[in-house]
Each structure stands twice: as structure tokens, then as C-alpha cells.
PQR file of N, CA, C, O and H, with PARSE charges and radii, in Angstrom:
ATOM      1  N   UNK A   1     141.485  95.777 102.526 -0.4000 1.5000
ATOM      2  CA  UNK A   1     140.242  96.476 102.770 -0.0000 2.0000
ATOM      3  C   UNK A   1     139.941  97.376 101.585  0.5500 1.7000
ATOM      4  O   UNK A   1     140.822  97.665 100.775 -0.5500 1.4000
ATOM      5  N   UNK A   2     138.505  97.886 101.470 -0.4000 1.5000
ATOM      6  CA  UNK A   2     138.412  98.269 100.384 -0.0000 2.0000
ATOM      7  C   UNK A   2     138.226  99.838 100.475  0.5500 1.7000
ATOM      8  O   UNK A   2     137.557 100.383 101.354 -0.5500 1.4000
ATOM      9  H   UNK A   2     137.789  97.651 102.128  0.4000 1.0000
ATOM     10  N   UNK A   3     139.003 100.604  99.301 -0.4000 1.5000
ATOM     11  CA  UNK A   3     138.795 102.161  99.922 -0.0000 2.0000
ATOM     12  C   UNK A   3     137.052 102.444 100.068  0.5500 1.7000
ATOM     13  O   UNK A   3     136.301 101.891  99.265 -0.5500 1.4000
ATOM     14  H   UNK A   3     139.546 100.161  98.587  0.4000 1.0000
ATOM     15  N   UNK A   4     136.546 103.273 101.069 -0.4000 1.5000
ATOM     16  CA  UNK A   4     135.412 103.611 100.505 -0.0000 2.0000
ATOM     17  C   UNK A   4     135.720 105.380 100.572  0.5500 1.7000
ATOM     18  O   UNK A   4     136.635 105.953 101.163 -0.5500 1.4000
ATOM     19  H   UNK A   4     137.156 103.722 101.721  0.4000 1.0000
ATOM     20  N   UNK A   5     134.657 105.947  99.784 -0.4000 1.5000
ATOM     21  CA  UNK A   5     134.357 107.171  99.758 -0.0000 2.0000
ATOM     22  C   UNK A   5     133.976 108.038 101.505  0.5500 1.7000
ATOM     23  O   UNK A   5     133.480 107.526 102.508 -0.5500 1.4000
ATOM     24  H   UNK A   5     133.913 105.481  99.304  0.4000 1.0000
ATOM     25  N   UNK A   6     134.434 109.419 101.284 -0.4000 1.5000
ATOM     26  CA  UNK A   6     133.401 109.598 103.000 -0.0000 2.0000
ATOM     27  C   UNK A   6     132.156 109.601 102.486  0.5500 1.7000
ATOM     28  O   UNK A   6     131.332 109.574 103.401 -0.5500 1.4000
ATOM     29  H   UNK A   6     134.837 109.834 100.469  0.4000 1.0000
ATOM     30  N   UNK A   7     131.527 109.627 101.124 -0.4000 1.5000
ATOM     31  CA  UNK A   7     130.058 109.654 101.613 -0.0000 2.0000
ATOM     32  C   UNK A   7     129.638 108.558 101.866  0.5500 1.7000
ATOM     33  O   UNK A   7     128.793 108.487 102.758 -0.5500 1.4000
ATOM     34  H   UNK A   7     132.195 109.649 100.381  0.4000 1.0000
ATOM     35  N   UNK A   8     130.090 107.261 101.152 -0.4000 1.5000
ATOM     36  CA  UNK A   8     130.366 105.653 101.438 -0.0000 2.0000
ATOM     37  C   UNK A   8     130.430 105.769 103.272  0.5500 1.7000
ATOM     38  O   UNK A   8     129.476 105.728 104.048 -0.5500 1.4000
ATOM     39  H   UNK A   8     130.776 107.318 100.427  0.4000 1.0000
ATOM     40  N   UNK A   9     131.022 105.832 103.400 -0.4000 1.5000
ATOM     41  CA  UNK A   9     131.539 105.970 105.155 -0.0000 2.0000
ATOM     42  C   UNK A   9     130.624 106.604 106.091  0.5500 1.7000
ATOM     43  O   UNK A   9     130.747 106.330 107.285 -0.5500 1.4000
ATOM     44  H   UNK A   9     131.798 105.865 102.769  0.4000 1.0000
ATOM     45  N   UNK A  10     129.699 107.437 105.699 -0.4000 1.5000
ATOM     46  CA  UNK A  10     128.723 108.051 106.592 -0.0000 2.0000
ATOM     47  C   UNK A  10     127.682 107.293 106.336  0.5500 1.7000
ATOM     48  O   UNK A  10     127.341 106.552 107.258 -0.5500 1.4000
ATOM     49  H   UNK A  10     129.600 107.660 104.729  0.4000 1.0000
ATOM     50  N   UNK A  11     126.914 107.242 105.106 -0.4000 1.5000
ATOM     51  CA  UNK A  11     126.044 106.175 104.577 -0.0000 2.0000
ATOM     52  C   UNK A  11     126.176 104.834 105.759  0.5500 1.7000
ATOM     53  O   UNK A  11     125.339 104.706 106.652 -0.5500 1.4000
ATOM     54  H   UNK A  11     127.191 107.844 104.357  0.4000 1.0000
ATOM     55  N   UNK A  12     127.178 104.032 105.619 -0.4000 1.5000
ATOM     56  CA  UNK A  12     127.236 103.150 106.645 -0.0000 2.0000
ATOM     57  C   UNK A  12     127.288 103.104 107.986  0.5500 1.7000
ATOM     58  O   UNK A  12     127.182 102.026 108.571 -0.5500 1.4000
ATOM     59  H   UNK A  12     127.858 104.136 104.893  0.4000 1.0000
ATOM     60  N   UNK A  13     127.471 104.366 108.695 -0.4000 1.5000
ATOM     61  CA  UNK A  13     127.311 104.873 110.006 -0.0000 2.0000
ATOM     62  C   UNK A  13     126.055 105.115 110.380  0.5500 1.7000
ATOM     63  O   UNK A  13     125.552 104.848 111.472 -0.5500 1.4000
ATOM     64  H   UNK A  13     127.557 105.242 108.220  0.4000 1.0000
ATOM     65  N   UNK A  14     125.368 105.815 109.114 -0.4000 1.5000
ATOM     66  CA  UNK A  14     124.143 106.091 109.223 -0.0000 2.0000
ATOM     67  C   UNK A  14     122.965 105.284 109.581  0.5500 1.7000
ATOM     68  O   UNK A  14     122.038 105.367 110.386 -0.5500 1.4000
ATOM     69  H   UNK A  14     125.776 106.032 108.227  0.4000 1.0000
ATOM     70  N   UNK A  15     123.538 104.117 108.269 -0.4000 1.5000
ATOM     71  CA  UNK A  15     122.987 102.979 108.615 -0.0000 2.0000
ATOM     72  C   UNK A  15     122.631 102.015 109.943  0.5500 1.7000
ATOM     73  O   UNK A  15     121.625 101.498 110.428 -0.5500 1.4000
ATOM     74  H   UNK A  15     124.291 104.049 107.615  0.4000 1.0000
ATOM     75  N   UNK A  16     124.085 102.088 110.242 -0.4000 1.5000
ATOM     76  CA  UNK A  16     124.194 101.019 111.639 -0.0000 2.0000
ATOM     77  C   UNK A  16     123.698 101.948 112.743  0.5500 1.7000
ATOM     78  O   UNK A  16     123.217 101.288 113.664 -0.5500 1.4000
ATOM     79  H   UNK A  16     124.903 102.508 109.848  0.4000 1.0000
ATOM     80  N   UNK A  17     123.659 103.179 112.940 -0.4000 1.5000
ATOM     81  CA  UNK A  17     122.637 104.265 113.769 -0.0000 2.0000
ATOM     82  C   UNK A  17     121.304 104.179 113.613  0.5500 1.7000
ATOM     83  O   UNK A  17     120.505 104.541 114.477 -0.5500 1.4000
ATOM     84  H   UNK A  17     124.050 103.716 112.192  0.4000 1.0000
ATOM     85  N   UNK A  18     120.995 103.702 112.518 -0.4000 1.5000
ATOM     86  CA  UNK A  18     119.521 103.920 112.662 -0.0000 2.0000
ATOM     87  C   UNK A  18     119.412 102.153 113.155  0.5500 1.7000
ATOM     88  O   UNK A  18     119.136 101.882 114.324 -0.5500 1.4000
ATOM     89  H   UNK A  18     121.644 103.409 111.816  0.4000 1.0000
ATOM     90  N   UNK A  19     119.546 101.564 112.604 -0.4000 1.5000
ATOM     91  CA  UNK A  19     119.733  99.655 112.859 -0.0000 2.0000
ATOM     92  C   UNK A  19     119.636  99.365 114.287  0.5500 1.7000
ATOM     93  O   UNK A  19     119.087  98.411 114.840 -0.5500 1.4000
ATOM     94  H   UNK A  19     119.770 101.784 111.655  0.4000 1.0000
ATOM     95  N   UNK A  20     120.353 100.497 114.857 -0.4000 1.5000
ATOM     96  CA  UNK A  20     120.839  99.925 116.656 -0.0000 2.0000
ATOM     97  C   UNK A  20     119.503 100.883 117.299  0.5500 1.7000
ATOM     98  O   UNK A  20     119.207 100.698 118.479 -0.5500 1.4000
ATOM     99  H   UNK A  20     120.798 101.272 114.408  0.4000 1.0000
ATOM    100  N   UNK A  21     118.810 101.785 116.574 -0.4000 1.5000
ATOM    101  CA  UNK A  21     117.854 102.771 117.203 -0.0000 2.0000
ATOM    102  C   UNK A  21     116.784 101.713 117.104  0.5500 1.7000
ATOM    103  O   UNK A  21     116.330 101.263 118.155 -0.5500 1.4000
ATOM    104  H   UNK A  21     119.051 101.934 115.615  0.4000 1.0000
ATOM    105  N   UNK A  22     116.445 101.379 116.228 -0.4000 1.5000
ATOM    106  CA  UNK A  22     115.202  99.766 116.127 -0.0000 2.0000
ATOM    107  C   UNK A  22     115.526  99.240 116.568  0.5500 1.7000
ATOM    108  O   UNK A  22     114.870  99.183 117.608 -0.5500 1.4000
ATOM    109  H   UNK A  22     116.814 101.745 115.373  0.4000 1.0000
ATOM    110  N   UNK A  23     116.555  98.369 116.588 -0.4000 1.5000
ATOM    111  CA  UNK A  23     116.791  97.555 117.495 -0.0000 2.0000
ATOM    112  C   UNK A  23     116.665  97.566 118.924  0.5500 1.7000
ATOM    113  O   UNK A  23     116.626  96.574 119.652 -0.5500 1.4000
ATOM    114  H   UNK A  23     117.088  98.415 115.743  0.4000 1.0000
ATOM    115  N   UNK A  24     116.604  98.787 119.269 -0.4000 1.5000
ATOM    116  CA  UNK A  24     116.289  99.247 120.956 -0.0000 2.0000
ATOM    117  C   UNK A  24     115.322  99.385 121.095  0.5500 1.7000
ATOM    118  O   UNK A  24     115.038  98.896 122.188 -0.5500 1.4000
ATOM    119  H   UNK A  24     116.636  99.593 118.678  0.4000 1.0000
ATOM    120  N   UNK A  25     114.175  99.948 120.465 -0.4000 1.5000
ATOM    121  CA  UNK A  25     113.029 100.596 120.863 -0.0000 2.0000
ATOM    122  C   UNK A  25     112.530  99.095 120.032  0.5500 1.7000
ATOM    123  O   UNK A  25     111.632  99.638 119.388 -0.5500 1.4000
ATOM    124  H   UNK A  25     114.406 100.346 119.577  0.4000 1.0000
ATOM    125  N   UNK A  26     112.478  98.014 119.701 -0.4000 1.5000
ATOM    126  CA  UNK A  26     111.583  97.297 119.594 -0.0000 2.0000
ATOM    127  C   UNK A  26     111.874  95.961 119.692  0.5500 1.7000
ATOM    128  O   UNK A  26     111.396  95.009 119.075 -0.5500 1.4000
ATOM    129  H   UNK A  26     113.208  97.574 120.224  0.4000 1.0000
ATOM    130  N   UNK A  27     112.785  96.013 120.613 -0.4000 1.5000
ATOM    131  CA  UNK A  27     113.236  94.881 121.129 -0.0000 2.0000
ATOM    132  C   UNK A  27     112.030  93.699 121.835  0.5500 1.7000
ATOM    133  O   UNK A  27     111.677  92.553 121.555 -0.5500 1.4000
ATOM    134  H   UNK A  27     113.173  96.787 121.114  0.4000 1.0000
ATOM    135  N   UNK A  28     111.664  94.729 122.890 -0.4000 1.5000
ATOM    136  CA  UNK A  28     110.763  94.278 124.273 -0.0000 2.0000
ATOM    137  C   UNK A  28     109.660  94.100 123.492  0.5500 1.7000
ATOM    138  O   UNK A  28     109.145  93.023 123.794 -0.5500 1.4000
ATOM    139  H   UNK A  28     111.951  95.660 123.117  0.4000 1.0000
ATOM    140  N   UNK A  29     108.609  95.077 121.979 -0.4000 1.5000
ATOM    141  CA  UNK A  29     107.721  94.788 121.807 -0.0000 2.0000
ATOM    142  C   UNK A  29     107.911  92.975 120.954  0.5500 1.7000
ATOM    143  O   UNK A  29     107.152  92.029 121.171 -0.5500 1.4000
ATOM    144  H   UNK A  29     109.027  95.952 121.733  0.4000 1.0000
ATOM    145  N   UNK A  30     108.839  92.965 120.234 -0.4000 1.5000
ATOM    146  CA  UNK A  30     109.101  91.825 119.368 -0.0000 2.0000
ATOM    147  C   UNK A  30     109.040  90.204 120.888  0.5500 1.7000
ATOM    148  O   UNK A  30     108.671  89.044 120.702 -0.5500 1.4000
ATOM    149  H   UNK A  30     109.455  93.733 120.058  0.4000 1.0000
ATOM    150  N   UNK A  31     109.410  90.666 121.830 -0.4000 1.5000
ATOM    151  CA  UNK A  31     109.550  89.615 122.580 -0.0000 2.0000
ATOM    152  C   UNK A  31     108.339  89.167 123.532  0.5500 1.7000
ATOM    153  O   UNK A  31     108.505  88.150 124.207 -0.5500 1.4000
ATOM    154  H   UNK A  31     109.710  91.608 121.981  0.4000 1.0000
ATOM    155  N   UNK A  32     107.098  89.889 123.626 -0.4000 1.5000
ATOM    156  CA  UNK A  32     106.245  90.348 124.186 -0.0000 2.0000
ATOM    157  C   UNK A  32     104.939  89.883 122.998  0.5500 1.7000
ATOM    158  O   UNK A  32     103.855  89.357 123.252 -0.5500 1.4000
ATOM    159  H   UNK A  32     106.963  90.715 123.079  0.4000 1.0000
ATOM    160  N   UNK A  33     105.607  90.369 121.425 -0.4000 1.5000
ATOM    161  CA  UNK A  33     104.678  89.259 120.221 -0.0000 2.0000
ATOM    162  C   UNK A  33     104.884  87.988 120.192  0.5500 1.7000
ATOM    163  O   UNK A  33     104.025  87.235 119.734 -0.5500 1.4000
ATOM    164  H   UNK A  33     106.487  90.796 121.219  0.4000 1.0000
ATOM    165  N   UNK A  34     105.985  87.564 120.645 -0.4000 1.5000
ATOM    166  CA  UNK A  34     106.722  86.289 120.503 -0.0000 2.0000
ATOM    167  C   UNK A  34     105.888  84.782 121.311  0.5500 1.7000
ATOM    168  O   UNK A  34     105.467  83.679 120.962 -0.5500 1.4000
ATOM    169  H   UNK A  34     106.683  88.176 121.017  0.4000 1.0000
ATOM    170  N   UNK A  35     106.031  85.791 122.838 -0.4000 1.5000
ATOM    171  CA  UNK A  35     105.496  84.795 123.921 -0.0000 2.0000
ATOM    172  C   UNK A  35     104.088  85.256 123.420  0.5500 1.7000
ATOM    173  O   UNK A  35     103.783  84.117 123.064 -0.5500 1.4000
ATOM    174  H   UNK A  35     106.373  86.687 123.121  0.4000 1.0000
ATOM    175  N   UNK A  36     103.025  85.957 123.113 -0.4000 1.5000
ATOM    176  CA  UNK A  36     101.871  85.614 122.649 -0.0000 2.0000
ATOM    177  C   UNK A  36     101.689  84.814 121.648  0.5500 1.7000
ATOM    178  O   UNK A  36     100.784  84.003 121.845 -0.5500 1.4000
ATOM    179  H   UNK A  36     103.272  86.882 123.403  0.4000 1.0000
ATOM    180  N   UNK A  37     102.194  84.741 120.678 -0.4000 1.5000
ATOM    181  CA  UNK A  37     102.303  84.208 119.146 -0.0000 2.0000
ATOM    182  C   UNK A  37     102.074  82.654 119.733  0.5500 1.7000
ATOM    183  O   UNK A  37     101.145  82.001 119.258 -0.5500 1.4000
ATOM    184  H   UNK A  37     102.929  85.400 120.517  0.4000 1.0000
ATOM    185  N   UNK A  38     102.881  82.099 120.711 -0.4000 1.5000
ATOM    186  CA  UNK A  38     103.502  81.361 121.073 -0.0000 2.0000
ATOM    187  C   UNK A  38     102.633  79.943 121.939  0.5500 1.7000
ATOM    188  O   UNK A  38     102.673  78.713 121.937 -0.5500 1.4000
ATOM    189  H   UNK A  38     103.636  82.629 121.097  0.4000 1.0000
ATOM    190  N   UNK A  39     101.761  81.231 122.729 -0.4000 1.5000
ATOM    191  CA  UNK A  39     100.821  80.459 123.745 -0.0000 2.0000
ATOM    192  C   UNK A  39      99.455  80.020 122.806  0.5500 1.7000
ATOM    193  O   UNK A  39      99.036  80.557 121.781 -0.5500 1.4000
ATOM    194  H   UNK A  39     101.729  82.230 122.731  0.4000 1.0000
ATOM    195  N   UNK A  40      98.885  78.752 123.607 -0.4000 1.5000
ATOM    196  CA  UNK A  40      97.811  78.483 123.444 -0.0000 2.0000
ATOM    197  C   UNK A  40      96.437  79.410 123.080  0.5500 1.7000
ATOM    198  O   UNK A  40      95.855  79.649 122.022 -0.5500 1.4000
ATOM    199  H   UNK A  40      99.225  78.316 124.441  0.4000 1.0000
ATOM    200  N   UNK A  41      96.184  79.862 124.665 -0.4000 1.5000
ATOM    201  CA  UNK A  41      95.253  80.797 124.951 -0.0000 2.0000
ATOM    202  C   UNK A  41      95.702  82.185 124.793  0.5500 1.7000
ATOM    203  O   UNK A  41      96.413  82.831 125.563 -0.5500 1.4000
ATOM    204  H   UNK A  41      96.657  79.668 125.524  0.4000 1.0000
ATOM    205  N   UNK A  42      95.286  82.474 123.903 -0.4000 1.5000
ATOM    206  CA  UNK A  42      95.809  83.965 123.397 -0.0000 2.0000
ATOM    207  C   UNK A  42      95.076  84.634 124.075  0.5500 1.7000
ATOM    208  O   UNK A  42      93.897  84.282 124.050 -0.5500 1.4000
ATOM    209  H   UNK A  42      94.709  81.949 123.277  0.4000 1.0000
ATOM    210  N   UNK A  43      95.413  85.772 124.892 -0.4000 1.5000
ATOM    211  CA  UNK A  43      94.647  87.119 125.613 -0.0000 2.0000
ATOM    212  C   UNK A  43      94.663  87.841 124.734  0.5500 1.7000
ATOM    213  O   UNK A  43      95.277  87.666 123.682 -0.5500 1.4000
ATOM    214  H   UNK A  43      96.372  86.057 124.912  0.4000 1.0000
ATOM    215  N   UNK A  44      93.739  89.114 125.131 -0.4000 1.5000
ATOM    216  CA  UNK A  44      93.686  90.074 124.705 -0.0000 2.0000
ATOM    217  C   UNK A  44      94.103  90.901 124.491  0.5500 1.7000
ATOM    218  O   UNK A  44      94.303  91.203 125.668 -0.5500 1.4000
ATOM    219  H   UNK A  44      93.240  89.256 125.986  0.4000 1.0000
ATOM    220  N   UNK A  45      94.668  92.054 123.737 -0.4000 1.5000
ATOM    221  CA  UNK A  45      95.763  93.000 123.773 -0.0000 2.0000
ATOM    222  C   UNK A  45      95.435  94.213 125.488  0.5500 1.7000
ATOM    223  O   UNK A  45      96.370  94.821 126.011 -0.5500 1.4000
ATOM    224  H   UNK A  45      94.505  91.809 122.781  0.4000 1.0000
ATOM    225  N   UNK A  46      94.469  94.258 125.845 -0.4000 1.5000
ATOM    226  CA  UNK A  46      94.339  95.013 126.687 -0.0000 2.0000
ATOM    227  C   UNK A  46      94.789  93.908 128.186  0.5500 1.7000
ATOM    228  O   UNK A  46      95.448  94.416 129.094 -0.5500 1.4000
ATOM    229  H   UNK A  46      93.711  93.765 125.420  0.4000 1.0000
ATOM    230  N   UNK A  47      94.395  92.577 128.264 -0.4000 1.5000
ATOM    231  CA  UNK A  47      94.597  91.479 129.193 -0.0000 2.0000
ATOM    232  C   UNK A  47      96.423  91.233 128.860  0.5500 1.7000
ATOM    233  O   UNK A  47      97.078  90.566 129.660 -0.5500 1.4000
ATOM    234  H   UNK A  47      93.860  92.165 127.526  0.4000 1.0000
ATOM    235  N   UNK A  48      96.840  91.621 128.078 -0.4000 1.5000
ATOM    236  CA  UNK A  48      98.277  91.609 127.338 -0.0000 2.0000
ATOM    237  C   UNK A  48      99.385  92.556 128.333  0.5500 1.7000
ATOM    238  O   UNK A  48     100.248  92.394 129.195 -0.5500 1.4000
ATOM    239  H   UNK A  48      96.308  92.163 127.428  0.4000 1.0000
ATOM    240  N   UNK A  49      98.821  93.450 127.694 -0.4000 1.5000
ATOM    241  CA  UNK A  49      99.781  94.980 128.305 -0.0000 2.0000
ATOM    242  C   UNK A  49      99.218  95.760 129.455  0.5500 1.7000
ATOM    243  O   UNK A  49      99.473  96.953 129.625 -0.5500 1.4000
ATOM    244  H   UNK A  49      98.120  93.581 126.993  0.4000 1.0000
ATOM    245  N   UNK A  50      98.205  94.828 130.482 -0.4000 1.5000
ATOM    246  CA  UNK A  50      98.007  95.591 131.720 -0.0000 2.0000
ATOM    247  C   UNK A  50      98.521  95.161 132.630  0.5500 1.7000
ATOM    248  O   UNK A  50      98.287  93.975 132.866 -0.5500 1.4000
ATOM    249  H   UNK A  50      97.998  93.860 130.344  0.4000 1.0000
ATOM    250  N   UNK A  51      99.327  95.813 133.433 -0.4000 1.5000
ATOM    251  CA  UNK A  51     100.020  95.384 134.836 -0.0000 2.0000
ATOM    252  C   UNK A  51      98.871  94.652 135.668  0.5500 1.7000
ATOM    253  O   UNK A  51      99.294  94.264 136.757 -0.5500 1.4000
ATOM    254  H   UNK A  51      99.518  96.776 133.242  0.4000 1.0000
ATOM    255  N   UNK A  52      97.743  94.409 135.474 -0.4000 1.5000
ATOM    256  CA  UNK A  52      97.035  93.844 136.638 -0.0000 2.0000
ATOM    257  C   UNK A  52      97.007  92.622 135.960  0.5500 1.7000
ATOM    258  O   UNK A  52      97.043  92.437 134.744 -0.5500 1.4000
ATOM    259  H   UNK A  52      97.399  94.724 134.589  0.4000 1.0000
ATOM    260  N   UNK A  53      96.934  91.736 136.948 -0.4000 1.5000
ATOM    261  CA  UNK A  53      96.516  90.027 136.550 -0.0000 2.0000
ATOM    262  C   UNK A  53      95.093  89.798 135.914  0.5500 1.7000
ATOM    263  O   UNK A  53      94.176  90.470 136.386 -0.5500 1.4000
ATOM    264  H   UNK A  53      96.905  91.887 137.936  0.4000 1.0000
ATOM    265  N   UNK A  54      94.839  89.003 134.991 -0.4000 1.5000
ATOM    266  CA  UNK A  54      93.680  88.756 134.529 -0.0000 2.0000
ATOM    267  C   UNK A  54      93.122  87.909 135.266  0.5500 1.7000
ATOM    268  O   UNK A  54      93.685  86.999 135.873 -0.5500 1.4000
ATOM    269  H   UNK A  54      95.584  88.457 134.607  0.4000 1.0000
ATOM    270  N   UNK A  55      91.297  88.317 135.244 -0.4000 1.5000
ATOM    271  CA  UNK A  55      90.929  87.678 136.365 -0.0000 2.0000
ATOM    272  C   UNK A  55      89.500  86.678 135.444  0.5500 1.7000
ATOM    273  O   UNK A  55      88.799  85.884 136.072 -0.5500 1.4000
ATOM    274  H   UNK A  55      90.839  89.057 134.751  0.4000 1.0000
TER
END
């Protein structure tokens, strides 16, 4: 293994802290672009993200 420095060592903590913080908070939006991207009939962003059924 390779020595690293502690500032080496926080740097990479830092890193993978912020990595796993995106990764959480934009999980659901990335999967939510995905299945739109995806479909035919594209809705609307408001017909998108409203709990009521489009009518």
C-alpha cells in the first residue's frame, strides 16, 4: 500500500463524503429523468411531479 500524507487522507475522505452526499440527494431525481427520457409521450414537468393522475 502506498504511504499517503494526512492531508492525502482527508482529501480522500472528503472526497468520498461529498460523492455519497450526491449520490443521495440525487438519486430519485436521476431515476425519475430516466423513466421520462425513456417514454414515448413525454409529460409535462408539472403532469411529471404531481401526485395527482393526469387527466
Amino acid at each position: 500500500m502506498a504511504n499517503l500524507s494526512e492531508e492525502s487522507k482527508e482529501r480522500i475522505v472528503k472526497l468520498l463524503d461529498t460523492s455519497k452526499t450526491i449520490a443521495h440527494y440525487c438519486w430519485i431525481p436521476f431515476v425519475i429523468y430516466l423513466g421520462w427520457k425513456n417514454t414515448d409521450a413525454k409529460p409535462n414537468l408539472i403532469n411529471l411531479l404531481s401526485p395527482f393522475p393526469a387527466m
